[in-house]
C-alpha positions in Angstrom: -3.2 105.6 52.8 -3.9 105.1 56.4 -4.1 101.4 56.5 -0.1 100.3 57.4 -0.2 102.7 60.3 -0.8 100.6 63.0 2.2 98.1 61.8 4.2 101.3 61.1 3.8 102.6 64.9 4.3 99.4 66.2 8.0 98.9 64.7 8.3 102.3 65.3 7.8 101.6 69.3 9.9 98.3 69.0 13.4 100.4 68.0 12.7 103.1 70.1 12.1 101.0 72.8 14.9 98.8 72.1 16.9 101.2 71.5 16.1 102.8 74.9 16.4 99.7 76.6 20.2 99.1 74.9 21.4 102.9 76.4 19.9 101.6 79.8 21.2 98.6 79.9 24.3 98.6 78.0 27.2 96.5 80.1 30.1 95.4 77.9 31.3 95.8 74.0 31.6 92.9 71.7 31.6 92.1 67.9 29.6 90.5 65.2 31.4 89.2 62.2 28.8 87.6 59.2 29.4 86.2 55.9 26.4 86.4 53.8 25.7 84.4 50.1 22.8 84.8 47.6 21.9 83.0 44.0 19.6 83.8 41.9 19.1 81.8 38.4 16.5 82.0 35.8 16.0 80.4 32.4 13.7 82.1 29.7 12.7 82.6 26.3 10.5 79.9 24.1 13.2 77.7 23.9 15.1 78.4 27.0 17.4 80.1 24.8 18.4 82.8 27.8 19.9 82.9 31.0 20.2 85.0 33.8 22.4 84.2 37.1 23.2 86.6 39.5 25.7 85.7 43.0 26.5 87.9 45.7 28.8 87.3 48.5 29.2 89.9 51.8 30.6 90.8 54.7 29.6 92.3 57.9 31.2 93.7 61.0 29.0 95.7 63.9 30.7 96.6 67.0 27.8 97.2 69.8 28.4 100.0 71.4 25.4 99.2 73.9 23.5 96.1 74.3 21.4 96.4 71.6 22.9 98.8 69.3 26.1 98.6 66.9 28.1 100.9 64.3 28.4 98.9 61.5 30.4 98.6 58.4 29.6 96.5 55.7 31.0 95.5 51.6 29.5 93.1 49.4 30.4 92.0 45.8 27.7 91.1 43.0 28.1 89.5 39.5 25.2 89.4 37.2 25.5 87.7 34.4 22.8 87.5 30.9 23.9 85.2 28.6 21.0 85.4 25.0 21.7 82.4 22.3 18.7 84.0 20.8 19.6 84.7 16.5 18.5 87.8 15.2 18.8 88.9 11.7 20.9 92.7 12.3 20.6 93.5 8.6 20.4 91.9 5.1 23.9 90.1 5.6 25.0 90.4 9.6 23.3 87.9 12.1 23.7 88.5 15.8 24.5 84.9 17.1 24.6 85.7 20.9 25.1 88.0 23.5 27.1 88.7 26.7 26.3 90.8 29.7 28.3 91.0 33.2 27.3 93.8 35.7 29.5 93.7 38.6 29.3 96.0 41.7 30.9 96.5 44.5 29.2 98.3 47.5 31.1 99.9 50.7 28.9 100.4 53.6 28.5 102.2 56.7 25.2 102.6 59.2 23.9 102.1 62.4 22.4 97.9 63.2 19.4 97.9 66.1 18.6 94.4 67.6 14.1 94.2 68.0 14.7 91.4 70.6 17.2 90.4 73.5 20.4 89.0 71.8 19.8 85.6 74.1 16.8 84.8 72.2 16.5 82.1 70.0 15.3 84.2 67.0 16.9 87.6 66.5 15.4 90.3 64.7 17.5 93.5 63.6 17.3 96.7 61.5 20.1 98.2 59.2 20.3 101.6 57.8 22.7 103.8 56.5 25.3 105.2 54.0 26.7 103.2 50.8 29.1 103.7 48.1 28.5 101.6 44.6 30.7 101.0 42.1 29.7 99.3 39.2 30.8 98.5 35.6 29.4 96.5 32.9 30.7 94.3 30.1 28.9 93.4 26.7 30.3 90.5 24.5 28.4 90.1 21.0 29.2 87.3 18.7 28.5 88.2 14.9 28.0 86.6 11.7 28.2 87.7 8.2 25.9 85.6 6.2 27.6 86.0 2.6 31.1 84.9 4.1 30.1 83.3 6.9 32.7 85.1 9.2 32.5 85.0 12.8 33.6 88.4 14.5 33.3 88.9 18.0 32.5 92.8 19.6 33.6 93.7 23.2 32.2 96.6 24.9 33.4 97.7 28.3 31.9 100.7 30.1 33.5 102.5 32.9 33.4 102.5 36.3 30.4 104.2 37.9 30.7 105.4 41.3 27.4 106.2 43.1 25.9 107.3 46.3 23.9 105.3 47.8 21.8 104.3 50.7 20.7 100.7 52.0 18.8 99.2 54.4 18.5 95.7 55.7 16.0 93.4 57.3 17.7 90.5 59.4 17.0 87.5 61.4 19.7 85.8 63.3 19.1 82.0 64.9 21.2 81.2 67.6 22.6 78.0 67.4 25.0 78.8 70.6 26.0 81.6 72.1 28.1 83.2 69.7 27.4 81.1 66.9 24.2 82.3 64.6 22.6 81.7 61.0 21.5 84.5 59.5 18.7 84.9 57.0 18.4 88.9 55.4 16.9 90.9 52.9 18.7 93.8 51.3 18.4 96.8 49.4 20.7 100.0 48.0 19.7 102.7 46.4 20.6 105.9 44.7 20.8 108.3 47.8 17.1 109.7 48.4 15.5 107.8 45.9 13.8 106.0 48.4 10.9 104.7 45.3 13.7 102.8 43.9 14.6 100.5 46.8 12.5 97.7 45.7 14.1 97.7 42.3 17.6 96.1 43.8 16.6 93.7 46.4 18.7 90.9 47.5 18.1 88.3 49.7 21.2 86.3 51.3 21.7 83.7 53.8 24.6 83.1 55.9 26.7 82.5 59.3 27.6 85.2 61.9 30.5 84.9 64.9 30.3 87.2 68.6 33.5 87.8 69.9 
């Protein structure tokens, strides 16, 4: 159980120590403002008969209050979408055709961004934390058939809006490519508030461009 301490307590003394450092040395306010996208796609079944695409698309803006240090408020938006040609006999004379599913959420965020390396190097690593709201709401579309007419009848289902507290966390690297100009490369995750075991269960990993001003 032992065996990640020594990576543990060295990130550990990387924020506090930037984080020190930032107090110390903090000199003048600025802003970050990132855009962030991510795809995912996958085909399955035995004959490819299923689909799964999922986009997100985000938004970021940390004010750094010291050097390397920043409030930061955050939303993203995330469509997932299962789409299942697969034919399935429902009962002596109703077929299930295919199947629909959209999951779309929507997540407000708030936290604190730390910086693990001056903001003037080339690669940038930084820390997120903090508090989330998620809304999400889901959409089923089933297309039917009944064999002895062959009528086609089509079954919308539309849950409602869940709102959920949340937390989520973020690993980032930043490339300078001039002084105010970066790429951005990041791995995130929200979760029910202190269910910490589910954090791997809603990863998302997203690439984009960030702006200081």
């Amino acid at each position: 159980m032992f065996k990640n301490l020594p990576y543990s307590l060295v990130f550990l003394w990387l924020l506090v120590n930037s984080f020190t450092y930032s107090v110390k040395a903090a000199d003048s306010t600025y802003f970050d403002l990132g855009l962030n996208y991510g795809y995912q796609r996958q085909v399955y079944g035995a004959r490819r008969e299923a689909k799964f695409t999922s986009e997100t698309y985000s938004g970021t803006l940390a004010w750094y209050i010291f050097t390397y240090t920043a409030l930061e408020v955050n939303y993203s938006y995330t469509q997932q979408d299962i789409v299942d040609s697969t034919h399935n006999q429902l009962d002596a004379d109703l077929e299930l055709i295919s199947s629909y599913q959209r999951v779309v959420s929507q997540v407000y965020g708030g936290g604190i961004r730390q910086m693990l390396a001056p903001r003037g190097f080339f690669v940038v690593p930084m820390v997120s934390v903090g508090y989330a709201k998620q809304f999400q709401q889901t959409s089923e579309q089933y297309i039917l058939k009944t064999t002895s007419t062959a009528e086609i009848r089509e079954v919308i289902f539309v849950t409602p809006k869940h709102v959920i507290d949340s937390a989520y966390a973020t690993f980032a690297l930043q490339f300078n490519l001039t002084q105010t100009l970066k790429v951005t490369g990041s791995v995130t995750t929200v979760f029910k508030w202190f269910e910490t075991d589910k954090a791997k269960d809603n990863v998302r990993y997203l690439a984009g461009i960030s702006w200081l001003f």
